[in-house]
N, C-alpha and C positions, 0 to 999 in steps of 0.2 A: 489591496489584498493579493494581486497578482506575482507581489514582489516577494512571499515568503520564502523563506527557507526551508522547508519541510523534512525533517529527518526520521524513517520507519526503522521499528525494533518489533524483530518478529523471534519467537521465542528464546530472548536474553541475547537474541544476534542482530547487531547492526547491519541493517542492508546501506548499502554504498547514500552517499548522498553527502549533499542536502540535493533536495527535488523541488522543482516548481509548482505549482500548480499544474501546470502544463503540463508536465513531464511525468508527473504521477500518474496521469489518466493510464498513462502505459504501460503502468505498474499493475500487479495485481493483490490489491490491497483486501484483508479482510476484516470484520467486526472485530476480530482478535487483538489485530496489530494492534503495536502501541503508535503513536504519533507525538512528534515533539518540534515547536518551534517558538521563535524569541515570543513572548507574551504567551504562551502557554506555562501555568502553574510549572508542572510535572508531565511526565510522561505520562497521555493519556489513549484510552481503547477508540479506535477510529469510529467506533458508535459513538462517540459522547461529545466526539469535533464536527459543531455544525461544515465548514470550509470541506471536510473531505471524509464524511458520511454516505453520502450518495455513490460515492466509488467503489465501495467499500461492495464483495460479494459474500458470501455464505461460504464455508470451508470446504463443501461438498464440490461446489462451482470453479476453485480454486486449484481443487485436486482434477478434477475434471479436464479445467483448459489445460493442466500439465499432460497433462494424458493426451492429448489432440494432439498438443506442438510438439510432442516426442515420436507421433505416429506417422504425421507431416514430414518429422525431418528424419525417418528412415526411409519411408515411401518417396519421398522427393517430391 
């Protein structure tokens, strides 16, 4: 399972990829996104993929970390 290909589709916009399991932890993925890899039907809501539901935060938490690391990376 460690060997997927994971490709996110976050409002009708592909983000870069394919991602690993790995590599997604570092992403900041929401219930929203869609998720797609080989043996997946269709493009599906990252709630509905047991593999990378637990990563998955709430939209509010998502808008939040962006606000931190824009505030970090004027402050220094």
């Amino acid at each position: 399972m460690m060997d997927l290909k994971i490709y996110i589709l976050r409002g009708r916009k592909l983000i870069r990829g394919p991602y690993t399991l790995d590599t997604i932890k570092h992403k900041t993925l929401t219930y929203n996104d869609l998720v797609w890899y080989q043996g997946l039907p269709d493009w599906t809501r990252v709630e509905q993929v047991e593999e990378v539901k637990h990563l998955a935060i709430e939209e509010n938490a998502r808008t939040e970390n962006r606000i931190l690391k824009k505030v970090k990376s004027i402050l220094g």
